[in-house]
N, C-alpha and C positions, 0 to 999 in steps of 0.2 A: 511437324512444325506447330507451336503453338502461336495465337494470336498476334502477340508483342513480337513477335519474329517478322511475323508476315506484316503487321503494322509497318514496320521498320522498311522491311523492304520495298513498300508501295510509299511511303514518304521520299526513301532515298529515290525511286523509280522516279515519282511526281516532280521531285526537286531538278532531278538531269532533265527530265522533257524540258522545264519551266528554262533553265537555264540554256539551252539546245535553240531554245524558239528566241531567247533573248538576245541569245549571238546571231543570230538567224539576223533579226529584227536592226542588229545594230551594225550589221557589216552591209544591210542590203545599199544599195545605192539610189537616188531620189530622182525618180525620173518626172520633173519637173515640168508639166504641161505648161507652156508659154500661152497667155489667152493673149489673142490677137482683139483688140479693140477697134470698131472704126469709129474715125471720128467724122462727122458732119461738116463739111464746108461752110466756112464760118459768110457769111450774107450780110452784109452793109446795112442795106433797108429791109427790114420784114416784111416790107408791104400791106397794103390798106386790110386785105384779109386777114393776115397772120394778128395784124393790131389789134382786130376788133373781137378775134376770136380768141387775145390773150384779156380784153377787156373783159369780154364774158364769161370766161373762167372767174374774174378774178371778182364780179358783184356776184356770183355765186346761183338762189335758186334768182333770183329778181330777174336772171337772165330769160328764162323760160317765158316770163310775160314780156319781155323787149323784143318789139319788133326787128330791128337792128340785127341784134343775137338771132332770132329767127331767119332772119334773110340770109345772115355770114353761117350761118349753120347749112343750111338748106347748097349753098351756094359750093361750102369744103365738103357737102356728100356726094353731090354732081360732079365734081372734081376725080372725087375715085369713084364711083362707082356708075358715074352716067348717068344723064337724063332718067328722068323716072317713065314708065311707060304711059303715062300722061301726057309730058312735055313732049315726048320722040313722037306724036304723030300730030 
């Protein structure tokens, strides 16, 4: 066999795989993961906390020196994660 033979034959080869993977690819069927989203319960009043700690979000670093922001901060950590071993004795 010379070259241009074997060329040929490794193009023709290459071209059925490509086409082999393409029907592959286009008959497969789309199994469609459904993402489950939860949504939040929507809340009337946000209440005094939730206010003060979307205030302080919202003046940005200035919060860090406001008292205020300090205390509503201090106050949503005790909230999850408990007294500090300070305050509990």
């Amino acid at each position: 066999m010379d070259g241009k033979t074997l060329a040929r034959i490794g193009a023709v080869a290459f071209v059925a795989v490509a086409i082999t993977a393409t029907v592959i690819e286009l008959t497969r069927t789309d199994e469609v993961t459904q993402i489950q989203t939860v949504s939040r319960p929507h809340v009337g009043d946000p209440g005094p906390l939730r206010t003060t700690l979307r205030h302080c979000r919202d003046i940005g670093e200035a919060a860090s020196r406001d008292a205020s922001c300090l205390k509503a901060w201090a106050e949503n950590r005790d909230r999850f994660l408990g007294p500090t071993s300070s305050e509990a004795h």
